[in-house]
N, C-alpha and C positions, 0 to 999 in steps of 0.2 A: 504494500500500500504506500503510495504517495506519501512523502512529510508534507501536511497541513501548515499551511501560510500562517506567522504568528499574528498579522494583521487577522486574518479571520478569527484566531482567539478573541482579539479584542471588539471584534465588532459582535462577535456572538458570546461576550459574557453577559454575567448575573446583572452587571448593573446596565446592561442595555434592556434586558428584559425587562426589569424592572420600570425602569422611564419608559418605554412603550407600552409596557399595561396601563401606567398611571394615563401617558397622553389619549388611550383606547376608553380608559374608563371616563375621563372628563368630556370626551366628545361625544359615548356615546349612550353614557347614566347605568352603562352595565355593568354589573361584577366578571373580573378579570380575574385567572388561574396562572398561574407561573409554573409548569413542571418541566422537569429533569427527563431529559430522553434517553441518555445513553447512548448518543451518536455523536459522535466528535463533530460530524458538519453541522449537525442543529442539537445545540446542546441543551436549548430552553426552547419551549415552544409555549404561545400563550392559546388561550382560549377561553369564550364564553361559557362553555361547557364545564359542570360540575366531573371532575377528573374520577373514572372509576378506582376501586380500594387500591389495588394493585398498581394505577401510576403515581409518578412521584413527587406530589402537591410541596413544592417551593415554598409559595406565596397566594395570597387571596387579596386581592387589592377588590377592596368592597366599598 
C-alpha cells in the first residue's frame, strides 16, 4: 500500500471533523455524529444518522 500524504493526515483529522459538524449543525439545526472509521483515507466520517452500537461514536454535536 501507498505511504499516505501527511497533508491528508491533516486535512482528515479530529479537529477538522469536528469544525465541520459544528459549521453542518448551525446551518442546518440538526444533530451531528462524529465516528471513527478505521480507514486511514476517511478516518472521521460525520453524519445525521444516530451511529448503530457497534460504530464508533467520537462526538455528538447536538
Amino acid at each position: 500500500m501507498a505511504q499516505l500524504s501527511p497533508l491528508r493526515s491533516r486535512l482528515c483529522d479530529f479537529d477538522r471533523a469536528y469544525a465541520l459538524a459544528i459549521r453542518i449543525r448551525e446551518t442546518t439545526g440538526r444533530h451531528q455524529f462524529v465516528l471513527r472509521t478505521g480507514d486511514p483515507i476517511q478516518p472521521f466520517r460525520i453524519t445525521e444518522t444516530r451511529p448503530a452500537m457497534d460504530e464508533g461514536l467520537v462526538l455528538h454535536v447536538a
